[in-house]
C-alpha positions as CSV (number, residue, x, y, z in Angstrom):
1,X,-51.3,-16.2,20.5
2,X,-51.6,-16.4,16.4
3,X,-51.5,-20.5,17.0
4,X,-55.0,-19.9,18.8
5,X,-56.2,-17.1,16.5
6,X,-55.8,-19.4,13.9
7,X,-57.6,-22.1,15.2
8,X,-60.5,-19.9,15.8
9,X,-60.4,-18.9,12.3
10,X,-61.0,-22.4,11.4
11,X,-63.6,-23.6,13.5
12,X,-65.8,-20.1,12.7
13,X,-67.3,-20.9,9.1
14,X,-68.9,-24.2,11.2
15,X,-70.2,-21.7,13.7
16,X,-71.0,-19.1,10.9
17,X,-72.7,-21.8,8.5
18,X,-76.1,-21.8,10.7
19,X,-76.2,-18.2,11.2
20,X,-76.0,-18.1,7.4
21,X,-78.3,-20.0,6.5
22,X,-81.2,-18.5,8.8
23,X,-79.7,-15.2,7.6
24,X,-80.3,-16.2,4.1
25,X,-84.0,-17.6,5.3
26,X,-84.6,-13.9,6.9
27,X,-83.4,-12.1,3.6
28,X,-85.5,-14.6,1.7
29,X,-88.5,-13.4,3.6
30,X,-87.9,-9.7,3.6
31,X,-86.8,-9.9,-0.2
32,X,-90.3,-11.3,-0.6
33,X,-91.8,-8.5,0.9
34,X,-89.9,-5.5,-0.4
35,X,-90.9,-7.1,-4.0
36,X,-94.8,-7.3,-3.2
37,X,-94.7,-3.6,-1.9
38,X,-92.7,-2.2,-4.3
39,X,-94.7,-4.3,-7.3
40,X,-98.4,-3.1,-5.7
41,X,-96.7,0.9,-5.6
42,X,-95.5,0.8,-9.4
43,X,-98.6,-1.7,-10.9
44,X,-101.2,-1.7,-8.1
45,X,-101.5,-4.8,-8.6
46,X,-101.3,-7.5,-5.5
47,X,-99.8,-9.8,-8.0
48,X,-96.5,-10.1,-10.0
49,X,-97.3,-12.0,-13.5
50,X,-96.0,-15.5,-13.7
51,X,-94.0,-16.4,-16.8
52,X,-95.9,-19.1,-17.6
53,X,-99.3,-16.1,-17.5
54,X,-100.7,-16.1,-21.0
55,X,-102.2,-13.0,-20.7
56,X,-99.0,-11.1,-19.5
57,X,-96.6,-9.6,-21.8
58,X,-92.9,-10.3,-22.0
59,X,-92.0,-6.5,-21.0
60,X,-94.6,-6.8,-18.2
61,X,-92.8,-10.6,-17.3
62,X,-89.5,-9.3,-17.7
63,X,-89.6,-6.1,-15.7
64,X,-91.0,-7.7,-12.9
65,X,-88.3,-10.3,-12.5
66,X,-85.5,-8.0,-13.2
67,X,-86.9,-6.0,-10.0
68,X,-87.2,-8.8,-7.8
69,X,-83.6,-10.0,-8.6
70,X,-82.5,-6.9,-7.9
71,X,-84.5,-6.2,-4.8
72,X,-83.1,-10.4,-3.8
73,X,-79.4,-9.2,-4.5
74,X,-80.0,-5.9,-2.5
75,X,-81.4,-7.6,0.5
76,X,-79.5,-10.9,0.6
77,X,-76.0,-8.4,0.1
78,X,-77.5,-6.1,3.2
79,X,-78.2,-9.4,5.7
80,X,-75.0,-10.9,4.6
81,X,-72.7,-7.8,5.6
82,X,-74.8,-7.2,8.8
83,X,-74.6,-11.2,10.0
84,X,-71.0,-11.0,8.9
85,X,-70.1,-7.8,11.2
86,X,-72.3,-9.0,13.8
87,X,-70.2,-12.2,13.9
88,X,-66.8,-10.0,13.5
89,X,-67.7,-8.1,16.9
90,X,-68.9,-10.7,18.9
91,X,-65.5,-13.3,18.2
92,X,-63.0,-10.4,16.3
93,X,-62.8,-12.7,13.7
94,X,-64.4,-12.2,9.8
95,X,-65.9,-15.0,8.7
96,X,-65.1,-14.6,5.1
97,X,-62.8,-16.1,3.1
98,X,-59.6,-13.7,2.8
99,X,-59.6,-15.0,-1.2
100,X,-63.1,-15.2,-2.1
101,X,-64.6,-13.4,0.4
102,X,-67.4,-16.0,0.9
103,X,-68.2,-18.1,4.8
């Protein structure tokens, strides 16, 4: 029985890797989204300033990218945990790395 185990443990980072990545795609997205509300409720603005925006200051240019990283991190961490215990119920195996924790 742990000879079998094993091998499914082995062959599930292949099976995970798709899953991951359109996981990753999905969190992309909603990342994307989350930002351009939560920009338009604190700056009603439909825009977040470019760096490379002349006009924009670098508090303004800085603000708005430490949000979106942290609204990127905070999505892409919730997606990854979710497609990682959906994948943990449906086979009983985790598809992380015992060590580094990553597919």
């Amino acid at each position: 029985m742990a000879k079998k185990n094993k091998k499914k443990k082995q062959k599930l980072p292949l099976v995970y890797k798709p899953l991951g990545f359109a996981l990753g795609w999905v969190g992309g997205a909603l990342s994307g989204l989350a930002f351009r509300q939560t920009w338009r409720a604190i700056r009603h603005e439909d825009d977040a300033p470019d760096p490379l925006d002349r006009d924009r200051g670098w508090g303004e240019i800085i603000l708005a990218a430490a949000i979106q990283g942290a609204i990127f991190a905070a999505v892409r961490s919730a997606v990854d945990r979710s497609g990682a215990k959906a994948i943990e119920r449906s086979t009983g195996v985790w598809p992380g790395d015992p060590k580094t924790g990553r597919a």
